[in-house]
C-alpha positions in Angstrom: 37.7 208.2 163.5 39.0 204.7 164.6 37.2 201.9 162.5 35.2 200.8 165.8 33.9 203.7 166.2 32.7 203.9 162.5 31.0 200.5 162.8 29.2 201.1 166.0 27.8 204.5 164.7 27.1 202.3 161.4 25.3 200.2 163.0 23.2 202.0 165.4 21.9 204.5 162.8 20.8 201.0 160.9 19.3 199.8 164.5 17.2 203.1 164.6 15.9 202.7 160.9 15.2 199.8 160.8 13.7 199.1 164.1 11.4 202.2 164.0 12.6 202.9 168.2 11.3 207.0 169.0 12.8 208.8 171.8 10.1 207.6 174.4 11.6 203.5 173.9 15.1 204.8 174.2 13.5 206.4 177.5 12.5 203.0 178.9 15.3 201.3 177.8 17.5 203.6 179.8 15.1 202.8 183.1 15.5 199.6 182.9 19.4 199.0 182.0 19.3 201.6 185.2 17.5 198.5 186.9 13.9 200.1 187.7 11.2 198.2 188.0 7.5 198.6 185.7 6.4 200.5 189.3 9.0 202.8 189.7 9.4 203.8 185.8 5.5 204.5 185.9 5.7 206.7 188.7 8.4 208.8 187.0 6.7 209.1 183.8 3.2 209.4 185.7 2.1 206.1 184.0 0.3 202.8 185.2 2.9 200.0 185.7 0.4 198.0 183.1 1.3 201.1 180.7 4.7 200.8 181.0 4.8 196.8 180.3 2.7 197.2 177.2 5.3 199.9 176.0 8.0 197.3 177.0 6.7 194.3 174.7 6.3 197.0 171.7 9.9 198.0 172.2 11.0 194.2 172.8 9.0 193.3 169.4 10.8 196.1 167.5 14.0 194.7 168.5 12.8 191.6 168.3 14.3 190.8 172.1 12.8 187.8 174.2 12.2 190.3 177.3 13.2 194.1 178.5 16.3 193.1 179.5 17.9 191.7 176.5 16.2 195.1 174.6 18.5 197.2 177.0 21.3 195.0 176.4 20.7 195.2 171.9 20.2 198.7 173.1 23.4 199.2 174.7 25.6 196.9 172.5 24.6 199.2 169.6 25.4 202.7 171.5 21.9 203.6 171.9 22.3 204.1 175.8 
């Protein structure tokens, strides 16, 4: 394994333990680095658009990200997506 490759898996497994992220935020996160909107998410997960923004500013807090998309971009950065 190529030392990249060792320090991207490094640090995503920290990312995950440290963050607390579950399945459903890595869910969301790849909905919106796919570009879909709060409306369009909901309807695929059967959720209120309200729901899914509340869910966003939990995962944005456990990343500690500004907004959604800087969460999909930490997310993506660290292999996650």
């Amino acid at each position: 394994m190529e030392l990249h490759h060792w320090v991207v898996k490094v640090m995503r497994q920290e990312l995950l333990a440290g963050s607390g992220l579950n399945e459903a935020d890595l869910e969301l996160l790849r909905y919106e680095a796919a570009g879909h909107s709060s409306k369009a998410i909901g309807a695929a997960l059967h959720l209120e658009a309200k729901t899914i923004d509340c869910r966003f500013q939990r995962v944005n807090a456990k990343l500690d990200a500004p907004d959604r998309r800087t969460a999909a971009r930490i997310a993506r950065l660290y292999g996650l997506l």
